[in-house]
N, C-alpha and C positions, 0 to 999 in steps of 0.2 A: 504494500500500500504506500504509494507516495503521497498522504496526504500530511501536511504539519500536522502535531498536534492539536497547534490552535486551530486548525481548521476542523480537526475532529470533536474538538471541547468546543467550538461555535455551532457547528451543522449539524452534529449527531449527537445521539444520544446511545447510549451500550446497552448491548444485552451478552450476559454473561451466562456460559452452560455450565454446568454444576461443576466438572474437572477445573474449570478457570476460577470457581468460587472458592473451590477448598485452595488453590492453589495461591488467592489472596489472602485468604483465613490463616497462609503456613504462618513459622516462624520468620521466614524469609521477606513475605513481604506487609504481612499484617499491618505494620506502623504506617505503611504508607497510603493502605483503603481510608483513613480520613480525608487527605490530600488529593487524592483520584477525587473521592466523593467530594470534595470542594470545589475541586473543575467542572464533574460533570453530573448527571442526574443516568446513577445503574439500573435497569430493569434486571429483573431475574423470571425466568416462566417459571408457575405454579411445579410443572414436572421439574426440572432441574430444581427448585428449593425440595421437593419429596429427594429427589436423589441426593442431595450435599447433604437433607439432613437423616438420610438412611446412612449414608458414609459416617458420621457424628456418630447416629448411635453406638453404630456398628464398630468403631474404634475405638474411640473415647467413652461408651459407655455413659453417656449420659440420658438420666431419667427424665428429667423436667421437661419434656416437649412442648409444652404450651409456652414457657419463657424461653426459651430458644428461637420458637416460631414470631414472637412476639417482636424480639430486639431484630431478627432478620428484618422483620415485614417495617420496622423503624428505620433500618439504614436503607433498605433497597425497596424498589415499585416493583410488588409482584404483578403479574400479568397472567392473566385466566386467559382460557380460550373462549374465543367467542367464533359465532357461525364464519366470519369470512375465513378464520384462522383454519377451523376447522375444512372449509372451501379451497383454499390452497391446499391445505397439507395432500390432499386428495387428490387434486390434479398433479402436484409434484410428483406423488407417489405414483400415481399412475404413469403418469411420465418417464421415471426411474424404471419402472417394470416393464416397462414397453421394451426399454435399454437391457433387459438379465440385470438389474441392479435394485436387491430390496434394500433400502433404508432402514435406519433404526429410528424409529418413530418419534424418540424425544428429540434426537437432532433434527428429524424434519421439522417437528412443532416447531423447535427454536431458530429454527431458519424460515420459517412463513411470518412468524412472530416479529424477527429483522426484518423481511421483505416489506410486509403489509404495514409497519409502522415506521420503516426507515432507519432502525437503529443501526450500528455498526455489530457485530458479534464477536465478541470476546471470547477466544476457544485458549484450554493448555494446549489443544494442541491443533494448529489451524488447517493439517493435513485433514484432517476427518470430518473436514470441511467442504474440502477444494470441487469436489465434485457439485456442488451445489453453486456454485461460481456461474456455470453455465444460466441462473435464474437473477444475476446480478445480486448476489449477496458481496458483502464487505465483511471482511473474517481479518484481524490481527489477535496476537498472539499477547498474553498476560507479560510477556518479555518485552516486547513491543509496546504497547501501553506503558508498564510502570518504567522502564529506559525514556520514552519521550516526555510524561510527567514529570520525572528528575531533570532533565534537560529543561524542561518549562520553569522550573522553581529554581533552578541555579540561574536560568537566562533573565528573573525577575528578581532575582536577589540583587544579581548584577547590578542593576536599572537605578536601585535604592541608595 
């Protein structure tokens, strides 16, 4: 993606798949999701928050589901499907099947979910993506984002 970041923190808005959420939740970059969320406004799909917060239990072992779900749905805009979402998913996929190629159903969700609302999509890994390029989606990488957010806050530090 040649886009600046400023041009991605003005024009779009993110949607993140659940591997990109835990991978801002790591150690590694957790301090920096305030400052991302200062730039820009996350969506997350209702499926992708079930999946991060199946990964949660599943690891860490935490019981409290309802305040988990709680502080999620405070930092990030969750996003339901609604009939057009539902309306793409179905033609993409039909689409894909036409091609010998079935998809996995949350990634298409959250690639009609970019399409139909314009966000950009936030993947860990933006290969598992690529094949949906062909529908004009916009896919960078959690490397990619939080490397040009540093560069945006060092470039503004400067300025002061």
């Amino acid at each position: 993606m040649n886009l600046s970041i400023e041009d991605i923190l003005e024009k779009f808005e993110l949607l993140v798949d659940a591997p990109a959420l835990a991978l801002l939740h790591s150690s590694e970059y957790k301090n920096l999701v305030p400052l991302i969320l200062a730039k820009t406004k996350i969506h997350v799909s209702i499926l992708s928050l079930i999946d991060f917060l199946a990964y949660l239990y599943y690891i860490k072992r935490i019981n409290s589901q309802i305040q988990v779900i709680d502080v999620l749905k405070q930092i990030y805009d969750i996003v339901n499907v609604d009939d057009r979402i539902v309306s793409k998913v179905a033609l993409m996929k039909s689409d894909l099947l036409h091609h010998s190629i079935n998809p996995d159903n949350v990634d298409l969700i959250n690639v009609a979910i970019a399409l139909e609302k314009g966000y950009i999509l936030v993947a860990a890994d933006p290969a598992d993506y690529e094949i949906y390029r062909r529908y004009g989606l916009m896919v960078m990488s959690v490397e990619e984002l939080v490397s040009k957010v540093r560069e945006l806050v060092i470039s503004e530090s400067s300025k002061r």
